[in-house]
BAMAR-499322 format. One record per residue (C-alpha): residue in one letter; chain; x, y, z. Coordinates in Angstrom, 1 decimal. Layout:
# residues N
('A' 'A' (X Y Z))
...
//
This chain:
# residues 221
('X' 'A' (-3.3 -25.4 -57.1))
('X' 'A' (-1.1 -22.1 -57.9))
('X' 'A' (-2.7 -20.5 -55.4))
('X' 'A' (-2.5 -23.2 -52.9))
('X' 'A' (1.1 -23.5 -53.1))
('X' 'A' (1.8 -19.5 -52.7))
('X' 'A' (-0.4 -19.7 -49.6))
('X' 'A' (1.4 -22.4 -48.2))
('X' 'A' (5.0 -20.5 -49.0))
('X' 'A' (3.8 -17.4 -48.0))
('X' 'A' (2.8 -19.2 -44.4))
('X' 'A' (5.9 -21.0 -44.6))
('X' 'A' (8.1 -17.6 -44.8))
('X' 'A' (5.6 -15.6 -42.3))
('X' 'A' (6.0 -19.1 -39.4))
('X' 'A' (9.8 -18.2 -40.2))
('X' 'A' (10.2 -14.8 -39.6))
('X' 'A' (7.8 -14.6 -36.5))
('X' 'A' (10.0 -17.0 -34.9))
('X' 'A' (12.9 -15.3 -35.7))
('X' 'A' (11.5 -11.8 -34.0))
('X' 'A' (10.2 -14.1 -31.4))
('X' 'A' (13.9 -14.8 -30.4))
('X' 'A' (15.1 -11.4 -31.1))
('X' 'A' (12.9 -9.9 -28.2))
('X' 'A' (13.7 -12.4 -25.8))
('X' 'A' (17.8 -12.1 -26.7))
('X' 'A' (17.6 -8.5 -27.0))
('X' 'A' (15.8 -8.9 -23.4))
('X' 'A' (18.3 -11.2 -21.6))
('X' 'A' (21.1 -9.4 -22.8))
('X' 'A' (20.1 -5.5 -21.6))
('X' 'A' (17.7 -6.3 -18.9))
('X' 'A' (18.0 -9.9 -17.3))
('X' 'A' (21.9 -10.4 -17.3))
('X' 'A' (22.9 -6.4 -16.6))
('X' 'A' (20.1 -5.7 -14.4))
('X' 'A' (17.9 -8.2 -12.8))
('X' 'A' (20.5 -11.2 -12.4))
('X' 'A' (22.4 -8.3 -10.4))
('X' 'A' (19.2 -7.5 -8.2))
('X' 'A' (18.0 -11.0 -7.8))
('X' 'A' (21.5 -11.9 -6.0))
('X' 'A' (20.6 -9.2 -3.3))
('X' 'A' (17.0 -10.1 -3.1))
('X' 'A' (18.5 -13.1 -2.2))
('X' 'A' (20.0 -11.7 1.2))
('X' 'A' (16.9 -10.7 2.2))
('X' 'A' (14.5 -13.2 1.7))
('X' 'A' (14.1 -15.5 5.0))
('X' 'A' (13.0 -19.0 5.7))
('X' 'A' (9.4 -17.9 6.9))
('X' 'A' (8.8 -16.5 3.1))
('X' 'A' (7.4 -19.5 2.1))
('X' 'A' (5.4 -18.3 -0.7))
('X' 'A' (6.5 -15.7 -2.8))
('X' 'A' (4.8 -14.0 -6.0))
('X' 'A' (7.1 -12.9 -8.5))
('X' 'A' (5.7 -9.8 -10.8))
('X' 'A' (7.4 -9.5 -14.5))
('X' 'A' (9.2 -12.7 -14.3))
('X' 'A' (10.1 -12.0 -17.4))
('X' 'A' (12.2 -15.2 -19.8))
('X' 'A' (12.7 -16.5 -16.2))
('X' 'A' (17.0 -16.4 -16.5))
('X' 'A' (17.7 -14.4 -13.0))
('X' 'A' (15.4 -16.4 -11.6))
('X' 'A' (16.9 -19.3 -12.4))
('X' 'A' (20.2 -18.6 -11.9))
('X' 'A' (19.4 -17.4 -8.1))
('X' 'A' (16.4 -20.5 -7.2))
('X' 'A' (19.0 -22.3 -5.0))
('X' 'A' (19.6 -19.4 -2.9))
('X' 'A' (15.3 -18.9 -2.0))
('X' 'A' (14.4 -20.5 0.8))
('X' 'A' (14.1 -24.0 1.6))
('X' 'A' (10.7 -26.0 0.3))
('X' 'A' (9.2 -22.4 -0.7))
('X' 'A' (6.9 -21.6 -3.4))
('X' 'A' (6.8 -19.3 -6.7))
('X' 'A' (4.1 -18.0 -8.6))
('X' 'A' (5.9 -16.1 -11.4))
('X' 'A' (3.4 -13.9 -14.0))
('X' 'A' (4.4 -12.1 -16.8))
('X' 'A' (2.1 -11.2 -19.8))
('X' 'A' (4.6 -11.8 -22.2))
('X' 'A' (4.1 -15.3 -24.2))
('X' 'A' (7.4 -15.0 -25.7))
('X' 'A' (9.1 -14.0 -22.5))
('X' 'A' (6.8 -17.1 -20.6))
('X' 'A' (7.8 -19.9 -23.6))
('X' 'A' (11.6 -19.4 -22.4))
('X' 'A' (10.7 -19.3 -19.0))
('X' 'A' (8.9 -22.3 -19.4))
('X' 'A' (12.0 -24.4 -20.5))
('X' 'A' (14.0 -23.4 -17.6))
('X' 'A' (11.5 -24.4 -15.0))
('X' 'A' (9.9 -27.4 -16.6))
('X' 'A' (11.8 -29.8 -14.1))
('X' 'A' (11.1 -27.4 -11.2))
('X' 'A' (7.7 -27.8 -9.6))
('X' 'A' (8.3 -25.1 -7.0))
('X' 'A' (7.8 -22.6 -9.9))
('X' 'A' (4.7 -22.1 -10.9))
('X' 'A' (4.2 -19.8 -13.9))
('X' 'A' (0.8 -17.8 -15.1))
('X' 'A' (0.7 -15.4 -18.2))
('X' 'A' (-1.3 -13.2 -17.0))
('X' 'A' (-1.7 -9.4 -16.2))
('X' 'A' (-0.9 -8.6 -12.1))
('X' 'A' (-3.9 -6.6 -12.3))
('X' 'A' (-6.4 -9.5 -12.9))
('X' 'A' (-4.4 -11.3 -9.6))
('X' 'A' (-7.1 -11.5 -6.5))
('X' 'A' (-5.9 -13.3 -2.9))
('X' 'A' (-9.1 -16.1 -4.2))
('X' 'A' (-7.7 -17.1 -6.6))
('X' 'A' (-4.2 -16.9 -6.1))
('X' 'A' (-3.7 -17.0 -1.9))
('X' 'A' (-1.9 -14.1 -0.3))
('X' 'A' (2.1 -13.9 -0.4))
('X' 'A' (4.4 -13.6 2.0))
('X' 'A' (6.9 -11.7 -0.1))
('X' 'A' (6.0 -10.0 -3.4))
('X' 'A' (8.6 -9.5 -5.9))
('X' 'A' (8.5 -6.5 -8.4))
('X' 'A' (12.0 -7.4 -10.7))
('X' 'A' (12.0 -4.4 -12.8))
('X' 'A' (8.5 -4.8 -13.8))
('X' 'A' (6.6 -2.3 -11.4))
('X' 'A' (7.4 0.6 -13.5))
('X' 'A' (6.1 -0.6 -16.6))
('X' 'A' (2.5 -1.4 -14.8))
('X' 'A' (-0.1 1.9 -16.6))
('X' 'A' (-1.4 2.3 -12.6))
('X' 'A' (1.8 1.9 -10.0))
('X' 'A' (-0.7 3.6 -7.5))
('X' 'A' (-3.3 1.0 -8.1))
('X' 'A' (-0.9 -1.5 -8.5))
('X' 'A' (0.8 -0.9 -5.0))
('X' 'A' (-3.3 -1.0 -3.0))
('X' 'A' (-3.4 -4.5 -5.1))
('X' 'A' (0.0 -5.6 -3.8))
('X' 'A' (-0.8 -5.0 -0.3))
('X' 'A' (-4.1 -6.6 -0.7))
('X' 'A' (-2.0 -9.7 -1.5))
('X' 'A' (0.3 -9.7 0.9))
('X' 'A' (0.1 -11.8 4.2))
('X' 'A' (0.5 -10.3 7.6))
('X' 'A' (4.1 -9.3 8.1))
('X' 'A' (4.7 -9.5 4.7))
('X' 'A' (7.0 -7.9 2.7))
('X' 'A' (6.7 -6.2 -0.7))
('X' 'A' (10.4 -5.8 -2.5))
('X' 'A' (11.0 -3.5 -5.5))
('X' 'A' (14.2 -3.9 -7.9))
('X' 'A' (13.9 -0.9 -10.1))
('X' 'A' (16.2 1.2 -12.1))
('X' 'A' (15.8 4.7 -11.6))
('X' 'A' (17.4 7.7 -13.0))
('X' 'A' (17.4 11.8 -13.2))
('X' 'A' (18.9 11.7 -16.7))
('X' 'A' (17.5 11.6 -20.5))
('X' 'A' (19.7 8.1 -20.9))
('X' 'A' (16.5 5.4 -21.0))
('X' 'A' (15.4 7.9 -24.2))
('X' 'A' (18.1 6.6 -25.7))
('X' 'A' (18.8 3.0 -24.8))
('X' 'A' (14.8 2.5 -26.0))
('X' 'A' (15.9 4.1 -29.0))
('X' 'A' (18.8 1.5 -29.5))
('X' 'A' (16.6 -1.2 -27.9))
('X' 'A' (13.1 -0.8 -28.1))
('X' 'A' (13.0 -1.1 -24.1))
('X' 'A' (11.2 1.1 -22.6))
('X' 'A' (12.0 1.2 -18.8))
('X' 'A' (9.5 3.9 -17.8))
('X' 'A' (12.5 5.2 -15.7))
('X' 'A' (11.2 7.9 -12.6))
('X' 'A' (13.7 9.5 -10.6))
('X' 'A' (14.5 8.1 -7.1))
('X' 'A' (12.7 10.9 -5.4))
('X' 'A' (9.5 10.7 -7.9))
('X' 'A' (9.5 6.8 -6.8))
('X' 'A' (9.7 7.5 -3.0))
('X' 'A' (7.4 9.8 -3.0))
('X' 'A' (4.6 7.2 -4.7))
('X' 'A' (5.7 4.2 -1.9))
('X' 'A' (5.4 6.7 0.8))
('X' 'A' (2.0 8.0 0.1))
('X' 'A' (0.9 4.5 0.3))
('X' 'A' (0.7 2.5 3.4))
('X' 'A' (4.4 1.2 2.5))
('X' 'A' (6.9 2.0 5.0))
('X' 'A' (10.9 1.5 3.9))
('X' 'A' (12.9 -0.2 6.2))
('X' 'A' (15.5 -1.3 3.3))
('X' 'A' (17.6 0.4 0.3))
('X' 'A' (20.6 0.0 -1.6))
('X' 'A' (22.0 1.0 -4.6))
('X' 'A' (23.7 -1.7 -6.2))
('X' 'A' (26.9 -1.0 -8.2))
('X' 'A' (29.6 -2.7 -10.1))
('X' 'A' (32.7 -0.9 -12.0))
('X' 'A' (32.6 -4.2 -14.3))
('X' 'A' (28.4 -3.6 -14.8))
('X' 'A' (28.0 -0.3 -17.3))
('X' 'A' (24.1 -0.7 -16.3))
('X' 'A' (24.8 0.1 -12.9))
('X' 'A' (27.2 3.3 -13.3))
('X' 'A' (24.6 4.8 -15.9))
('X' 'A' (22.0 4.3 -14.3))
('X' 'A' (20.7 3.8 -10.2))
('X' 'A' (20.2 0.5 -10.2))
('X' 'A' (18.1 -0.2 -6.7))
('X' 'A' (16.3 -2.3 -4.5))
('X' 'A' (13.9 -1.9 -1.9))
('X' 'A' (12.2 -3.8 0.8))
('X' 'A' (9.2 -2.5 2.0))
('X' 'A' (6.5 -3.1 4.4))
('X' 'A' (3.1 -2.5 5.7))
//
């Protein structure tokens, strides 16, 4: 019975802490990544997606707050299949977009994606997620395999030439995987990508953006 009891304490204690790292991550996430960062590059994506982009594929969608906070701006009647493989990340997610049907989310690795199962796109979304992928190069020939005709592949990435992502992992436990701009141009152009969009995005009121380059890309076969 002793021992019964100290089992069930001990699993009592252990539910409680793993919840409470379980929302650490995902408020230590939202409040250096997703409200800095990605709400900041989601806005410009939003210039530059069209009505014809009807179905779009969102890599690293991450706790799903940019997202959210930019879905009226998408196009009209389109639709969104967001992966991440973070189950923390994809529980939040999955509260904001429980009364939105034109999101569709999938925890699950872009590397097991295949235009089979999953259609082809006609915008694919990279929101700071396409540096953390082990194999960018493999993971750009799987993008284009996905990607309709006249498609176009965006990338919101923050790059840099300095040591600073040592040290906001440090503070954070993010690791951005940050590349300079000219390492990253060099990997899109020896793939079939062609650039035929860039901008640095600043703000004097946005730290994130004055430490580090803070861009996005639209790119096409």
């Amino acid at each position: 019975m002793i021992y019964s009891i100290a089992r069930n304490s001990f699993s009592a204690i252990y539910s409680t802490i793993k919840d409470v790292v379980d929302y650490s991550s995902t408020t230590i996430y939202d409040m250096f990544i997703s409200h800095p960062i990605t709400s900041l590059t989601y806005e410009k994506l939003c210039e530059r997606l069209t009505g014809q982009q009807q179905r779009i594929l969102d890599v690293g969608v991450g706790t799903g707050v940019p997202l959210n906070q930019a879905l009226n701006r998408f196009p009209i009647n389109c639709e969104i299949t967001a992966i991440d493989i973070n189950h923390n990340y994809l529980r939040k997610a999955t509260q904001l977009f429980k009364d939105k049907p034109q999101v569709k989310l999938y925890e699950l690795d872009f590397y097991q994606m295949n235009s089979e199962t999953y259609g082809t796109f006609d915008a694919i979304v990279f929101s700071s997620s396409f540096l953390l992928l082990n194999q960018p190069k493999e993971a750009l020939q799987l993008a284009i395999s996905l990607l309709k005709p006249g498609g176009n592949i965006y990338f919101m990435v923050t790059l840099s030439d300095s040591h600073f992502g040592d040290t906001l992992k440090y503070i954070t436990s993010i690791d951005l995987h940050l590349q300079s701009e000219k390492e990253f141009e060099q990997m899109i152009q020896q793939s079939q990508l062609k650039i035929n969009y860039k901008q640095r995005l600043q703000k004097v009121t946005n730290i994130a953006t004055l430490l580090f380059k803070v861009i996005i890309y639209e790119t096409k076969i």
